[in-house]
Structure formats: C-alpha cells, structure tokens
C-alpha positions in Angstrom: 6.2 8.7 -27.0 8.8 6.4 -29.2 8.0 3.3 -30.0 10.8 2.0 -28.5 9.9 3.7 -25.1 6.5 2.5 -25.1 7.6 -1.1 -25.4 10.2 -0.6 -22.6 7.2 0.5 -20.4 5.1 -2.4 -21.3 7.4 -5.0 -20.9 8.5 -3.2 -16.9 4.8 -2.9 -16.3 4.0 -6.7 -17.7 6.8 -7.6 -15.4 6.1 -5.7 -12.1 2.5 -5.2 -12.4 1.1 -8.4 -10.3 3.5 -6.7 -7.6 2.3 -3.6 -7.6 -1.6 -5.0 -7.4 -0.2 -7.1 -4.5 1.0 -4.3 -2.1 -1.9 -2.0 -3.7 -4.1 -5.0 -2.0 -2.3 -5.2 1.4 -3.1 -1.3 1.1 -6.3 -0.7 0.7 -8.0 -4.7 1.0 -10.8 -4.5 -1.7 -9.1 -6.6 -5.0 -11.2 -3.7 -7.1 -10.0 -1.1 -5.3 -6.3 -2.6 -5.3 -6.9 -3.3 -9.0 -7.7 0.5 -9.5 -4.8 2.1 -7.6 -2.2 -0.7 -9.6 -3.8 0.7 -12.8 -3.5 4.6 -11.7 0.1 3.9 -10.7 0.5 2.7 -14.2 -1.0 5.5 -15.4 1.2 7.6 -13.8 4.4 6.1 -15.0 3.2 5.8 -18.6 2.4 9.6 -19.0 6.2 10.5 -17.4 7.6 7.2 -18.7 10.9 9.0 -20.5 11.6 10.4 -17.1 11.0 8.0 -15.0 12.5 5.0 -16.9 15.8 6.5 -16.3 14.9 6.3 -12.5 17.9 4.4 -10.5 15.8 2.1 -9.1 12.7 2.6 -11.0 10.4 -0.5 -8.7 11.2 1.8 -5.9 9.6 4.6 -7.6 6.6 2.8 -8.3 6.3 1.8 -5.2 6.6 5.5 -3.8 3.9 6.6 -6.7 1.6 3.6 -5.7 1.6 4.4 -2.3 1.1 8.3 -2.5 -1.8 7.3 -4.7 -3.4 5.5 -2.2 -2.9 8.2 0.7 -4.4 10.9 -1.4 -7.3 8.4 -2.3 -8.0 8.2 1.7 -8.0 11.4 1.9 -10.0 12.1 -0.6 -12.7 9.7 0.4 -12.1 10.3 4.1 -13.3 13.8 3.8 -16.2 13.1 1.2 -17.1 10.5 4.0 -17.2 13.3 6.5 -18.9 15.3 4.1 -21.9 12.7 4.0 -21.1 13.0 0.1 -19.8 9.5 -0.6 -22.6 6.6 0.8 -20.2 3.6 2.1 -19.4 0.9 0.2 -19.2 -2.5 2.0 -15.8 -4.3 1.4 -15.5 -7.2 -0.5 -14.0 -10.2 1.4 -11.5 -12.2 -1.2 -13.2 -15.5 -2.1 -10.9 -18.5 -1.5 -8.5 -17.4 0.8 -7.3 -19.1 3.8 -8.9 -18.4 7.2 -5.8 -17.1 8.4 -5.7 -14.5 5.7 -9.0 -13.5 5.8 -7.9 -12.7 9.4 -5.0 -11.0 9.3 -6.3 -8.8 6.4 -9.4 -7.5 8.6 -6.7 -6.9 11.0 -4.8 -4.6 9.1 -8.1 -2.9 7.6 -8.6 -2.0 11.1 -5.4 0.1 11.3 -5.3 3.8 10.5 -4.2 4.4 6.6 -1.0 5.5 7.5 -0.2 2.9 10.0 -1.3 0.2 7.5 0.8 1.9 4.9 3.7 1.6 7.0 3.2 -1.7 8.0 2.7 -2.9 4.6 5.8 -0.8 3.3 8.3 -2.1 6.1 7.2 -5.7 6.8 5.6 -7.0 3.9 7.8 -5.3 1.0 10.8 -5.6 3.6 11.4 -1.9 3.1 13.8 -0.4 5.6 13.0 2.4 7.5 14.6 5.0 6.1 13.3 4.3 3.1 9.5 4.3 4.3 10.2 7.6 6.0 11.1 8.3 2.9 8.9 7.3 1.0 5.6 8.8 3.2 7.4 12.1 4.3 7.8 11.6 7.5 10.8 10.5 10.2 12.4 7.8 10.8 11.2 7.9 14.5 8.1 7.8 13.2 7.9 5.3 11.3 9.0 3.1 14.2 6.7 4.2 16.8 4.0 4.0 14.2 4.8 0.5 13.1 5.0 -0.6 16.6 2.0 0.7 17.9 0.4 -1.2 14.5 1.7 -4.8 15.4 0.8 -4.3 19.0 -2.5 -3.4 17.9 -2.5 -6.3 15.5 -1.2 -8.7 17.8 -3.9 -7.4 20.5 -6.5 -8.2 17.5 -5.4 -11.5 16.4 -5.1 -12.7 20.0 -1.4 -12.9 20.1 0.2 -12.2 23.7 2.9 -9.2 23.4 6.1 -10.4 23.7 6.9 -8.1 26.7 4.4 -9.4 29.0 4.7 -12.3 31.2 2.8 -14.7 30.6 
C-alpha cells in the first residue's frame, strides 16, 4: 500500500472509528466485544483500502462490513454454543451509565441478532429501510415487520403501553 493511501485510511478511520465502536456496541452490548468487531471492521477496510476508498459513500460501506461482521460472529458462536464447544461468557454491564441505559440496552440484548441489527440499523443510525434491507439481504417488508415486532417487544419489556391499545 502507498503511503499516501495508508494515511487516507488513517485519517477516515481516526475520524469514523468512535462511530463504528458505537453502533458495533448497540450490536452486540459487551464494550470488548464492540471494541473487537470496530477493530475487525477496520481490518477489513485496511486490507481492501484502494478499493474501497473510492466507495461513493464509503461510511455506508463500513457500516455494511461492520454489521456483516457481527452476523457471521452470531453465527459463529451461536452454533459453537449449540455445539457445547464455547462455555458462555457472562456480559459485562457498562460501568457508569444511566439507569435508563442500562435498561434499554438489556432490552435490546434480549432481541434476536437480527432483530437487534435492524433495530439498531433503522432507528438508531436513522437508516432507511431500503437501505437496511439492503444492507442485511433481506426485503423491505421485512425489515418492517421485523422492526416492529422488536419495538413491540421492547416496549412490552420496558413497560411501555402499545400505542394501539386503549388504555
């Protein structure tokens, strides 16, 4: 790799890398974990930087690598876990974080992977949801039967009445 290249990706990643830990967080919930999938997402961008630099919107490919990562991760571990290969390992709670999002973050590790990815993807990125579809392979009528059967299950969590019942 040219220099030049190499300090193009450094100064994207330096810029966009406390993102990318961020949704990798919302993902999976464990800060180490999170830190680990940012990392491999990286990673991945540094080995096919020359291609990907050139990428129209290049945060949106990050964000597609990131959250691939983290499927096949589940997958991966979902199966060992099966397997009875992998022992479980308890989930670290972030330290100094308001009640509220200690809450809402057990919430949404109680979601299935792919429901949580879609959540995260659509409401907390603000992706629309052609783009999620996108992004996860799937339809667009999908992703909105899967995102709302997520915040009705997070809202039945959390306590919150659904909108469409009377009170």
């Amino acid at each position: 790799m040219r220099a030049q290249d190499e300090w193009g990706f450094e100064e994207w990643a330096a810029a966009r890398g406390r993102r990318l830990y961020r949704t990798a967080y919302l993902l999976c919930g464990n800060p180490h974990r999170a830190e680990d999938l940012a990392q491999t997402t990286l990673a991945k961008l540094f080995a096919h930087w020359r291609r990907a630099s050139r990428m129209e919107n290049l945060d949106a490919y990050a964000r597609t690598v990131l959250t691939r990562t983290f499927l096949a991760e589940q997958r991966r571990w979902s199966v060992a876990r099966r397997l009875g290969a992998l022992a479980g390992s308890p989930e670290v709670a972030p330290h100094g974080d308001a009640d509220l999002r200690v809450t809402l973050l057990n919430a949404l590790a109680e979601l299935p992977v792919r429901a949580r990815a879609m959540v995260v993807l659509r409401y907390w990125e603000d992706l629309s949801v052609e783009t999620v579809a996108d992004l996860l392979g799937c339809s667009t009528g999908t992703v909105k039967s899967q995102c709302s059967r997520a915040l009705a299950r997070l809202r039945e969590q959390l306590g919150e009445p659904s909108p469409y019942t009377p009170a």
